[in-house]
C-alpha positions in Angstrom: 0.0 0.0 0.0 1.4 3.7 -0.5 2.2 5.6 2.2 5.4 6.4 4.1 7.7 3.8 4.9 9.3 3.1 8.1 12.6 1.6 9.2 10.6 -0.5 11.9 14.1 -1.6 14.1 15.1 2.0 13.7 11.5 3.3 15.1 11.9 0.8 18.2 16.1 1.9 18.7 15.1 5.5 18.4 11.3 5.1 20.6 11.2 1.9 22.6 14.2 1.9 25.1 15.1 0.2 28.4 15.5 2.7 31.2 15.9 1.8 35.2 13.7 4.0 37.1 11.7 7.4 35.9 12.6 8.8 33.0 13.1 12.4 34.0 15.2 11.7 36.9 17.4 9.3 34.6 17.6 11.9 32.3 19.2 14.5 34.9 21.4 11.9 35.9 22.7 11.0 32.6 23.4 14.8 31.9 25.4 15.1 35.3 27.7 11.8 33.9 28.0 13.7 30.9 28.9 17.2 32.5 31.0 15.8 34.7 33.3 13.7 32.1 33.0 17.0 29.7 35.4 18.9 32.5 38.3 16.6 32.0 38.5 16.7 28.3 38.9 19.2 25.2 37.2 17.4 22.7 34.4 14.8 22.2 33.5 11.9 19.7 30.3 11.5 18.0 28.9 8.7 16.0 24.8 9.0 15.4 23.7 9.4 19.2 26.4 8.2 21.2 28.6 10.3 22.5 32.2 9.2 24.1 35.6 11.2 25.5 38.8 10.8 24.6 40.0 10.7 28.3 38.7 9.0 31.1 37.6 11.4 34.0 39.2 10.7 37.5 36.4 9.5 40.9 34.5 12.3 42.0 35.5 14.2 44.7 32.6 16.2 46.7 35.6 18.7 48.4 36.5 19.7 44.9 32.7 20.3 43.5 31.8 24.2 43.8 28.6 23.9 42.5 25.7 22.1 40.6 22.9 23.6 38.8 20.2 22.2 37.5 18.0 23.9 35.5 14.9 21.5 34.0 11.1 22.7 31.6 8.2 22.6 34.5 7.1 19.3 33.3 10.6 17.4 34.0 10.7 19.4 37.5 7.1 18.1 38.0 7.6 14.5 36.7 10.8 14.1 39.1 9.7 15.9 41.9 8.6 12.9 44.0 9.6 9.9 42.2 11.9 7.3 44.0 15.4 6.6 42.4 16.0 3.0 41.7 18.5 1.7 44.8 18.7 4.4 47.5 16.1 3.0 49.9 13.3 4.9 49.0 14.7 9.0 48.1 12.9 10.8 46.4 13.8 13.8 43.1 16.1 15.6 41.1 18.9 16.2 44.0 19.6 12.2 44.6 19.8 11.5 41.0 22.3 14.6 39.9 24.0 13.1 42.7 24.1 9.5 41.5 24.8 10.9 37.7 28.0 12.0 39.3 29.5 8.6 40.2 27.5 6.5 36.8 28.8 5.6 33.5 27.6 8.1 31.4 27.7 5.4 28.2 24.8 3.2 29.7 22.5 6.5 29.3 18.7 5.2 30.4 20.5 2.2 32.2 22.8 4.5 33.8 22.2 3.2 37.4 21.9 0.3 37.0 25.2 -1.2 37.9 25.2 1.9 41.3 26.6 0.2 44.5 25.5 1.1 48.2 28.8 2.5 48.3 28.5 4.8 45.6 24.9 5.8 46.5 26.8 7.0 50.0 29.1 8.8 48.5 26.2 10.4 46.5 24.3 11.1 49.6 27.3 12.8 50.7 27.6 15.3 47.7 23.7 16.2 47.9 24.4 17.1 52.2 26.9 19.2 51.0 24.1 21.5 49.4 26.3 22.3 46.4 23.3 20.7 43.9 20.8 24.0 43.2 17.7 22.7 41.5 15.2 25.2 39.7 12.4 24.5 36.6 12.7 27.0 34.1 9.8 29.2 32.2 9.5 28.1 28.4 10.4 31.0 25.8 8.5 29.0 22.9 4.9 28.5 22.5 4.7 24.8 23.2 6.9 23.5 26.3 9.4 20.6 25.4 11.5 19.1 27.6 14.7 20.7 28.1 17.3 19.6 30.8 20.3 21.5 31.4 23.2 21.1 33.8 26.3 23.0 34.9 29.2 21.9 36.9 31.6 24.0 38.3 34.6 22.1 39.7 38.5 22.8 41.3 40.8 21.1 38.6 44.8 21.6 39.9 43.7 24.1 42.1 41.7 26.3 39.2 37.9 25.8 38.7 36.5 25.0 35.5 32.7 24.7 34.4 30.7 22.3 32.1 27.5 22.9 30.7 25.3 19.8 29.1 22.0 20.3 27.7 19.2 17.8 26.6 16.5 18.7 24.6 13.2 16.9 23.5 13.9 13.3 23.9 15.7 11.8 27.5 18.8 11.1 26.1 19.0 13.6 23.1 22.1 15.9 23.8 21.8 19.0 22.2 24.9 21.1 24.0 28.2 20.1 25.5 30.4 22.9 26.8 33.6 23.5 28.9 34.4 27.2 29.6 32.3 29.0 27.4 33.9 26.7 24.2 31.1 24.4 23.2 32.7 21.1 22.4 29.7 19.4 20.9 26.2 20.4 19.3 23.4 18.0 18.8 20.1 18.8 16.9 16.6 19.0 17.8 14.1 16.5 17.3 11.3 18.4 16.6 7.4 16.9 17.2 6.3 19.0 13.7 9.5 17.4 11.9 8.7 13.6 13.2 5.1 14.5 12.1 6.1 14.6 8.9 8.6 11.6 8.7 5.8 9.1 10.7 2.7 7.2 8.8 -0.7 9.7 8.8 -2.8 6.8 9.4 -3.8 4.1 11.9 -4.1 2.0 8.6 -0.8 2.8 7.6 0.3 1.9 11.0 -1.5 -2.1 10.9 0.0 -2.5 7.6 3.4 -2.2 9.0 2.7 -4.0 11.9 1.2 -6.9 9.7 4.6 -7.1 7.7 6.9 -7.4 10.7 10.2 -8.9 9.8 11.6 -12.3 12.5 14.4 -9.3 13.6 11.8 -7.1 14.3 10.0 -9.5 16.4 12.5 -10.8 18.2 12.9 -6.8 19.2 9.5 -6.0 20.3 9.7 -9.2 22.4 12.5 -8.3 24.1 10.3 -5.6 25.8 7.0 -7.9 26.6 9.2 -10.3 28.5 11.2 -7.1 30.3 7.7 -5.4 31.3 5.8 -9.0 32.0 9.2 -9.4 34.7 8.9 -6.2 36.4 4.6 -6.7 36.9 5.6 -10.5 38.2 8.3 -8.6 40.8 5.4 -5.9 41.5 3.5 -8.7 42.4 6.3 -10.5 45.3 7.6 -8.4 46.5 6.9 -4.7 48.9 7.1 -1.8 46.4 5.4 1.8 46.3 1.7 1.5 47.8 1.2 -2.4 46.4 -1.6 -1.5 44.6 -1.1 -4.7 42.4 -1.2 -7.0 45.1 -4.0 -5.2 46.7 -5.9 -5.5 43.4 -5.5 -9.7 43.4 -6.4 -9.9 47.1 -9.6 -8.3 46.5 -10.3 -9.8 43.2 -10.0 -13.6 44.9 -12.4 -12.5 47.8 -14.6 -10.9 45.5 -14.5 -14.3 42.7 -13.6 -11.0 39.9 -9.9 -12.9 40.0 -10.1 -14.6 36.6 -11.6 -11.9 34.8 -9.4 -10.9 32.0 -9.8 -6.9 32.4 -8.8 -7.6 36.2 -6.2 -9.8 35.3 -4.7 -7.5 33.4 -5.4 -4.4 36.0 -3.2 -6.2 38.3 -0.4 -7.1 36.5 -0.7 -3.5 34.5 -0.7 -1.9 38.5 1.7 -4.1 40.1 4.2 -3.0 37.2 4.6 0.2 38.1 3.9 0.1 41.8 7.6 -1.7 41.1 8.5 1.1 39.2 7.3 3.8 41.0 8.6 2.5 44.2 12.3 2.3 43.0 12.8 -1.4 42.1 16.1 -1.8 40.2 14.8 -3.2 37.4 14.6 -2.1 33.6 11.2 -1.8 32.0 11.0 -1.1 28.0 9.6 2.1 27.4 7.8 3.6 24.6 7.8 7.0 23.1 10.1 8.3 26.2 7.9 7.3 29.1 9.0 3.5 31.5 4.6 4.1 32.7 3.8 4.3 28.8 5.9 1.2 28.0 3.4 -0.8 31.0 0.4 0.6 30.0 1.1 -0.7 25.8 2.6 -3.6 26.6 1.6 -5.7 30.2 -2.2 -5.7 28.8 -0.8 -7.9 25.4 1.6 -9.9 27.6 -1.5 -11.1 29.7 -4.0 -11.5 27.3 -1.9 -13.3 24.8 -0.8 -15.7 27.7 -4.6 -16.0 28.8 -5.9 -16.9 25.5 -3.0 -18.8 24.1 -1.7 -16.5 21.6 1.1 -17.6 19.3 4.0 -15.6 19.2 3.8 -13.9 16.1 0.5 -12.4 16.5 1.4 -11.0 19.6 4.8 -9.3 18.6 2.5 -7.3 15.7 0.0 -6.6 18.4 3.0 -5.5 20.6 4.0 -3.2 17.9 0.9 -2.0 17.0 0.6 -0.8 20.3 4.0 1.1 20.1 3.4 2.4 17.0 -0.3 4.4 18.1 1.2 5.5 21.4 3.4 7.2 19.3 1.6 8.2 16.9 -1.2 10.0 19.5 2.5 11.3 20.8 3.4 13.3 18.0 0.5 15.2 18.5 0.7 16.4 22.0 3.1 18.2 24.1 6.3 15.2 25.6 4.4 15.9 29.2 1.9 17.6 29.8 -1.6 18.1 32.1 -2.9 15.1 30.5 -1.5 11.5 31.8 0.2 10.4 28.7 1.0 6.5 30.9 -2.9 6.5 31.0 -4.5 8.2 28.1 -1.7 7.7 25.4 -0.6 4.9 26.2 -4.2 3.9 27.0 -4.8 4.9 23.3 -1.9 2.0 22.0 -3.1 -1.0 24.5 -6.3 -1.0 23.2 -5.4 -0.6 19.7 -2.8 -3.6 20.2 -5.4 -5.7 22.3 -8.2 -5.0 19.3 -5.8 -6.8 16.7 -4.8 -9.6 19.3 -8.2 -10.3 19.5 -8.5 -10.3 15.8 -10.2 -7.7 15.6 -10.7 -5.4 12.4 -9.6 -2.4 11.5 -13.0 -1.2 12.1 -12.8 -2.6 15.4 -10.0 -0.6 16.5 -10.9 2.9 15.5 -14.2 2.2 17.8 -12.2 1.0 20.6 -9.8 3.9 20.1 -12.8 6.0 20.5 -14.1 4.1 23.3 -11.2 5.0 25.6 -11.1 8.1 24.6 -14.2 9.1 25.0 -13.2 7.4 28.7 -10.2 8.5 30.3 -9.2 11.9 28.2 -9.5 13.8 31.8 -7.1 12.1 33.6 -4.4 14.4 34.7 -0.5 14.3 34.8 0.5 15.4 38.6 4.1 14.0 38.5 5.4 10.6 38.5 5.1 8.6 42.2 3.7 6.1 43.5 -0.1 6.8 43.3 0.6 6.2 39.0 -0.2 2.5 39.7 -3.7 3.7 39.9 -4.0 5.6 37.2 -2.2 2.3 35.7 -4.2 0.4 36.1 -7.5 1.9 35.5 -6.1 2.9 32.2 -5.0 -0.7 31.4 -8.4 -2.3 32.6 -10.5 0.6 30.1 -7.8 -0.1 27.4 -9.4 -4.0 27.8 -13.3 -3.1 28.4 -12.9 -0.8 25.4 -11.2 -3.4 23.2 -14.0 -6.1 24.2 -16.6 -3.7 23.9 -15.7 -2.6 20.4 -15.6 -6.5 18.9 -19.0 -6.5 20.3 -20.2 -4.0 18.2 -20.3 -0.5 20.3 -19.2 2.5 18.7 -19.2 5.9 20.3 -21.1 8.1 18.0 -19.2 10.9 15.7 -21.7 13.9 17.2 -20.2 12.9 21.0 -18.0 15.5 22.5 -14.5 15.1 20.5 -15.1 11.7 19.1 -15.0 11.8 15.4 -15.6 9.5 12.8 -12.2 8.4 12.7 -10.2 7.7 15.1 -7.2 9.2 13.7 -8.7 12.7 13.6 -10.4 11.8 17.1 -6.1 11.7 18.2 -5.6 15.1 16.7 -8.3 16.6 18.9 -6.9 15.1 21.7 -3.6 16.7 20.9 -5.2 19.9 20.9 -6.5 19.4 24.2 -3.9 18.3 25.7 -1.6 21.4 23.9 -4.4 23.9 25.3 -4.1 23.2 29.0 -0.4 25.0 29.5 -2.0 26.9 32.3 -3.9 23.8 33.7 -0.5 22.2 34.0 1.4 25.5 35.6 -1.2 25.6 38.3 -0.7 21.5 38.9 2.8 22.3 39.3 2.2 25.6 41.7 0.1 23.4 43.9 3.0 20.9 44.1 5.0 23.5 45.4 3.1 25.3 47.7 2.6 21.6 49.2 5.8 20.7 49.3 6.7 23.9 51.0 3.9 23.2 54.1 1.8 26.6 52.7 
C-alpha cells in the first residue's frame, strides 16, 4: 500500500528503550555523567547518538565540586519531583539523581544506574548534604513546552575551577549542548514533534499495515520488551514496592470471585508494574515514546492476554507493535508531558489498539475502541510521577481491555459525542489539541506541588 515507509528496528532503537527507574530523573542523571566527564576533556567523539571522550575522568571528589545547577522545563521538574530513584532505599527527586549521575557511566545512558553500589549511592548522599546541587524549573520562551534539561558543573581542577555545561532537549537522552568554559565542544540537533510529524505514517491503517509485515528481527525486538515489562509486573506482584496496589488489586479480586476476569487480570499485573516502578525497584522496563509508565500501559495488557488466551508468538509481537506504534503516533501530537497522563491516556490509546488486533479484531474494530477509551479517560491528569501512578495504571489498562472487548462486540461511540470523530485518527488530533491547550492547567498542577511541598 502507498504511504510512508518506516525503518521498523530504527522506530523501536530510536522510541522503545530500556531505562531503570523514571525517566526524567534518569535523564538528569545522565546529563550530570555527561557534564561531569565533559570537565576533563577538550574534545568529544560522535557517532549518530552516542557520544564518548577521549579521556577518562578521574572518581568524583565532593571537596572539589563548587557547585551544581540544574535547570529543567516545568514538566521534567514536575515528573521528578517525587519519584523514588532505583537503589537508595526509597529517596525521592532531582537532588539524589544529579548526585548519583556523578558517580554513573555516562555510556549506559537510560540504564545508567543500574550497575550503582550502596557504596556509591553514599558517597552520593554525601555530595547532595553538601548542598552544592541547586535545582530550579525554568519558564519556556517557545509557545509549546518541550523538555529541556540543562546542567552545569563547576569544579576545582589543579587548584583552578572549571565549568561544564550539558543540555538535553526533547527526547531523555538527546544531547543538544556540551560545553567547557564557554567553548562548546559538541552540538546535537533537535528532534522536533512538527518534523517527526512529517517523517511518521498519517494513518492508523498505515500503522496495521506495517505492523502486519513485521520482519523475524523485528520481532525478536519487540519481544525483548513484553518479557522485560511481563518481569517487572511479576516482581510488583512479590515483592513490597510503592503502595502495592497490584497485590492489593489480586487480594480483592479472589475474595470478591472478579480474579479470573481478564480486564482484572490485566489491572493487576498493568498496576503491580509500576507500583515496582514507582517504588524504586532496580529493574529495567522497556519504554515507549520516552515514558517507562507508557511502556506498562502498551505492553503488560498484550503480555497477559496473549498468555490468557494462548496466543502464538507472532501475533502478539505485531500486536505488541501495533501498540507502540499508536502510542506514538497520538504522541506526536501532544506536548512530551503535559496536564494530560500520557502512561494513562496515550498509552491507554496504544493498548487498546494492540489488544483490538490480538483479539483479531478489524480495522474497524480498532478505531471504535480507540474512541471508546477516549471518550473514557481523556480527563485524567499528569500530577508528577510517584507512587499513586499505579492507579492511574491500572485503571487505564483495565479501560484499554473493556474498550477493546466492547468494540468487537459491536459498540461505537457516536461521531456527534463531544471530541469523538468518525475516525479515530482525527479523534487523536483533537486530543492533541487538548492536551496542547491546558499550559495553564498544567502550571497551576505544578504551583500546587510546590506550595505543598513547602507546608503553605
Amino acid at each position: 500500500m502507498k504511504g510512508i515507509k518506516l525503518n521498523v528496528l530504527d522506530f523501536l532503537s530510536k522510541n522503545v528503550k530500556p531505562a531503570t527507574g523514571c525517566t526524567e530523573p534518569i535523564a538528569v542523571g545522565f546529563a550530570t555523567s555527561v557534564a561531569y566527564n565533559a570537565l576533563f576533556n577538550e574534545s568529544v567523539v560522535s557517532s549518530g547518538d552516542v557520544i564518548s571522550f577521549p579521556k577518562n575522568a578521574p572518581t568524583f571528589n565532593t571537596n572539589q565540586l563548587v557547585e551544581i545547577k540544574v535547570k529543567t522545563d516545568k514538566d521534567v521538574f514536575k515528573n521528578a519531583y517525587a519519584v523514588k530513584i532505583p537503589g537508595t532505599g526509597g529517596q525521592k527527586g532531582i537532588g539524589i539523581a544529579t548526585a548519583m549521575g556523578l558517580h554513573s557511566d555516562y555510556q549506559k545512558k537510560l540504564n545508567l544506574f543500574n550497575d550503582i553500589t550502596p557504596e556509591l549511592i553514599e558517597k552520593a548522599q554525601q555530595t547532595l548534604n553538601s548542598n552544592k546541587i541547586k535545582v530550579s524549573f525554568m519558564e519556556s520562551k517557545e509557545k509549546m513546552p518541550h523538555l529541556d534539561i540543562q546542567v552545569s558543573i563547576k569544579y576545582l581542577i589543579e587548584n583552578s575551577s572549571r565549568t561544564s555545561l550539558v543540555q538535553i532537549e526533547d527526547e531523555h537522552d538527546n544531547i543538544t549542548r556540551i560545553e567547557v568554559d564557554g567553548k562548546i565542544l559538541f552540538e546535537g540537533s533537535r528532534k522536533l514533534p512538527q518534523k517527526e510529524q512529517g517523517e511518521f505514517p498519517k494513518s492508523i491503517v498505515e500503522l496495521v499495515h506495517i505492523a502486519e509485515s513485521m520482519t523475524p528481527q523485528e520481532r525478536e525486538e519487540v519481544y525483548k520488551g513484553i518479557l522485560m515489562n511481563k518481569n517487572i509486573a511479576n516482581e510488583g506482584l512479590q515483592g513490597n514496592f510503592g503502595l502495592n496496589i497490584g497485590k492489593n488489586l489480586e487480594k480483592m479480586a479472589k475474595m470478591d470471585g472478579s480474579y479470573d476476569s481478564m480486564v482484572m487480570q490485566v489491572r493487576i499485573m498493568v498496576a503491580a508494574a509500576a507500583d515496582a516502578r514507582m517504588g524504586g525497584a532496580k529493574i529495567p522496563v522497556m519504554s515507549t515514546s520516552g515514558s517507562g509508565n507508557q511502556g506498562i500501559t502498551a505492553l503488560v495488557p498484550i503480555a497477559v492476554i496473549s498468555e490468557i488466551k494462548n496466543i502464538d508468538y507472532d501475533k502478539t509481537c505485531k500486536a505488541a507493535l501495533l501498540s507502540h506504534l499508536i502510542t506514538k503516533f497520538t504522541h506526536l501530537y501532544s506536548t512530551h508531558l503535559s496536564a494530560l497522563c500520557g502512561c494513562a491516556v496515550k498509552a491507554g490509546i496504544g493498548a487498546t489498539a494492540g489488544i483490538t488486533y490480538l483479539l483479531d479484531g478489524s480495522l474497524e474494530e480498532i478505531n471504535n475502541a480507540i474512541n471508546l477509551v477516549v471518550a473514557n479517560i481523556t480527563g485524567i491528569i499528569c500530577d508528577g510521577a510517584k507512587e499513586g501512578c499505579a492507579l492511574k495504571l491500572g485503571t487505564a489498562s483495565a479501560v484499554a481491555t473493556e474498550s477493546a472487548l466492547m468494540a468487537l462486540e459491536g459498540i461505537k461511540i457516536p461521531p456527534d459525542n463531544g471530541i469523538i470523530y468518525e475516525n479515530a485518527g482525527d479523534t487523536i488530533k483533537a486530543l492533541g489539541k487538548i492536551s496542547n491547550s491546558m499550559v495553564k492547567t498544567d502550571n497551576e498542577i505544578i504551583n500546587l506541588m510546590q506550595l505543598k511541598y513547602k507546608g503553605t
